[in-house]
N, C-alpha and C positions, 0 to 999 in steps of 0.2 A: 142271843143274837150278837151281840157285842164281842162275845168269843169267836165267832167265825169272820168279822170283821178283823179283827187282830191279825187272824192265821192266814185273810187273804193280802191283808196288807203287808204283813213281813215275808209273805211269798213276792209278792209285786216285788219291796226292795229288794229283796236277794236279787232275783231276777234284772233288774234293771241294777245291779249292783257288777254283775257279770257280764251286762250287756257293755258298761262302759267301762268294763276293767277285764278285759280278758286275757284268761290263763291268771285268776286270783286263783287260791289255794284255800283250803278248809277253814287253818287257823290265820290267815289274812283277811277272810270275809267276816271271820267274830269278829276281829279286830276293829274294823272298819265302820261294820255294822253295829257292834256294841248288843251282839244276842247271845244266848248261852246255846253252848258249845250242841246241844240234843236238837235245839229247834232248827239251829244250821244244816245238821246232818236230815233231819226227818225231814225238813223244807226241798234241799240237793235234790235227794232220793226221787223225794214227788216231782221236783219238775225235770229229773232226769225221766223215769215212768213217763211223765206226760211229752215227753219228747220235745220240752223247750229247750231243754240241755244238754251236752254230752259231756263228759270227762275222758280226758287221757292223764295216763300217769307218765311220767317223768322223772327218773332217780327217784328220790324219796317224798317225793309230791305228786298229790292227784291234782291235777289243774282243770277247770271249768270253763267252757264258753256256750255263748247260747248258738243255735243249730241255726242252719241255714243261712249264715252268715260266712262263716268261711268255708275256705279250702282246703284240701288235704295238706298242701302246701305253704298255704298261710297259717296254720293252727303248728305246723314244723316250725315256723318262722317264728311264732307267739311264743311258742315251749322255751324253743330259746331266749328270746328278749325277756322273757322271765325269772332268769337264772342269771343272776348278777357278773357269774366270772367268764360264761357262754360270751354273754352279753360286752360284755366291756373287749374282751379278744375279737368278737366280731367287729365293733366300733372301729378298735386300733387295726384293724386290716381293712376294713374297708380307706379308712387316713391312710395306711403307709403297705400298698400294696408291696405283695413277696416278702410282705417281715421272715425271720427267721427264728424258727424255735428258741433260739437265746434271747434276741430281741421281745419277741411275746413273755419270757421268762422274767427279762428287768423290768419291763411295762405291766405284769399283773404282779409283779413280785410273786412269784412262787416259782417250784423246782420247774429242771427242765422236763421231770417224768411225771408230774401231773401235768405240765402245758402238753408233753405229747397226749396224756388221757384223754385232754380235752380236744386235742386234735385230733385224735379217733372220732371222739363221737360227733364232730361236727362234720368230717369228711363223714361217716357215715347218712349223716340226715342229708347228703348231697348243698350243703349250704356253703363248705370253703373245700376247695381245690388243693392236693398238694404237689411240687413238682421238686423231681430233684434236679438240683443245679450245683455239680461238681459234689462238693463236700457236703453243703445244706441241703437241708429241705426247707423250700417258700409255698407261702401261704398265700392263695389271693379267693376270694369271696365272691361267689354268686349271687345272683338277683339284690347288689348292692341298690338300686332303685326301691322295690319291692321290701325290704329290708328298711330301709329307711322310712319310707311311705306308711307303715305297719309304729313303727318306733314314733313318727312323730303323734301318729293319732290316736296311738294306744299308750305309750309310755311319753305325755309331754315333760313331766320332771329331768328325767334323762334326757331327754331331747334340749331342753333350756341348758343344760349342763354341757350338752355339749355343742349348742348350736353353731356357736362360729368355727370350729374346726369341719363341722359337717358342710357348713354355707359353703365353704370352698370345694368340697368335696363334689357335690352340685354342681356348681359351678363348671367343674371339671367336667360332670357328664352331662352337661347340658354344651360343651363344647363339642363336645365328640362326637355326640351326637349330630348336631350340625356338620359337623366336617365330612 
C-alpha cells in the first residue's frame, strides 16, 4: 500500500512540477525534483498516455506542459522562452526594436552566422519579423504583450532580471495603446 502511495505522489509532483514550470526538460525535472532519472521517464510516459501531458521537441530537448492549458501559440512562445539565447535575442528586440544582425551579434556575443541561425528559426515560428532596410536586415518582434505576459508568469527569475528595462518597455505600450 505504501508503494502505490509513493508512485501517486511522485506522479502528482511531476505533474504539478510541469504545471508551474512549463517547457521543463527531462534532465531539469530530475534536477528539480531530486528523482532518478527511470522514475522521471516511466511517470512522463504515464501522464503523457493519460493525456495530462504533452511533449513537443525542440532542438535537442523534448519540452513538457500540462494539456489544456495552452495554445498552439503560446506553447511556440514557451519553446522559446526556454532556450536561453532564443530567449535573451527576443528580450533585446522586444527593448530595441529593428536591432540589426550586428547589433544582436555584440548583445549575445556570438557570430553573425549563428544570430542569422537564430533568426531563421524565430522568423519561422512567426515570433519576429524581418525587413530589409537598405543594406540591413531589422528585426522587430510579434506579440511583444503576449510574450511578456508568458515570460513574467512562467519565467519570474528572468523577468526580475530584467524588470526595469521591460517596465519601460510597458510603458511604452501601454501608451500606444492609448493613443
Amino acid at each position: 500500500m505504501r508503494r502505490d502511495e509513493d508512485h501517486e505522489s511522485r506522479r502528482t509532483r511531476i505533474l504539478e512540477f510541469i504545471h508551474a514550470h512549463p517547457g521543463s526538460h527531462l534532465r531539469e525535472i530530475k534536477r528539480e525534483l531530486n528523482l532518478g532519472m527511470g522514475v522521471i521517464q516511466y511517470h512522463l510516459y504515464g501522464l503523457e498516455r493519460e493525456q495530462k501531458i504533452i511533449s513537443r521537441r525542440r532542438g535537442l530537448h523534448k519540452r513538457f506542459y500540462t494539456t489544456q492549458i495552452f495554445g498552439d501559440r503560446q506553447l511556440e512562445i514557451l519553446d522559446t522562452l526556454s532556450q536561453e539565447t532564443d530567449r535573451d535575442i527576443l528580450l533585446f528586440l522586444i527593448q530595441n526594436p529593428n536591432a540589426t544582425q550586428k547589433e544582436l551579434s555584440e548583445y549575445v556575443r556570438i557570430s553573425p552566422a549563428s544570430i542569422n541561425w537564430h533568426m531563421r528559426r524565430l522568423s519561422d515560428t512567426g515570433l519576429v519579423e524581418a525587413k530589409r532596410d537598405r543594406m540591413n536586415i531589422q528585426y522587430l518582434v510579434r506579440d511583444r504583450a503576449e510574450i511578456l505576459a508568458l515570460l513574467r508568469s512562467y519565467h519570474p527569475a528572468v523577468w526580475e532580471r530584467w524588470a526595469d528595462r521591460l517596465a519601460n518597455v510597458m510603458l511604452n505600450m501601454e501608451q500606444g495603446i492609448r493613443e
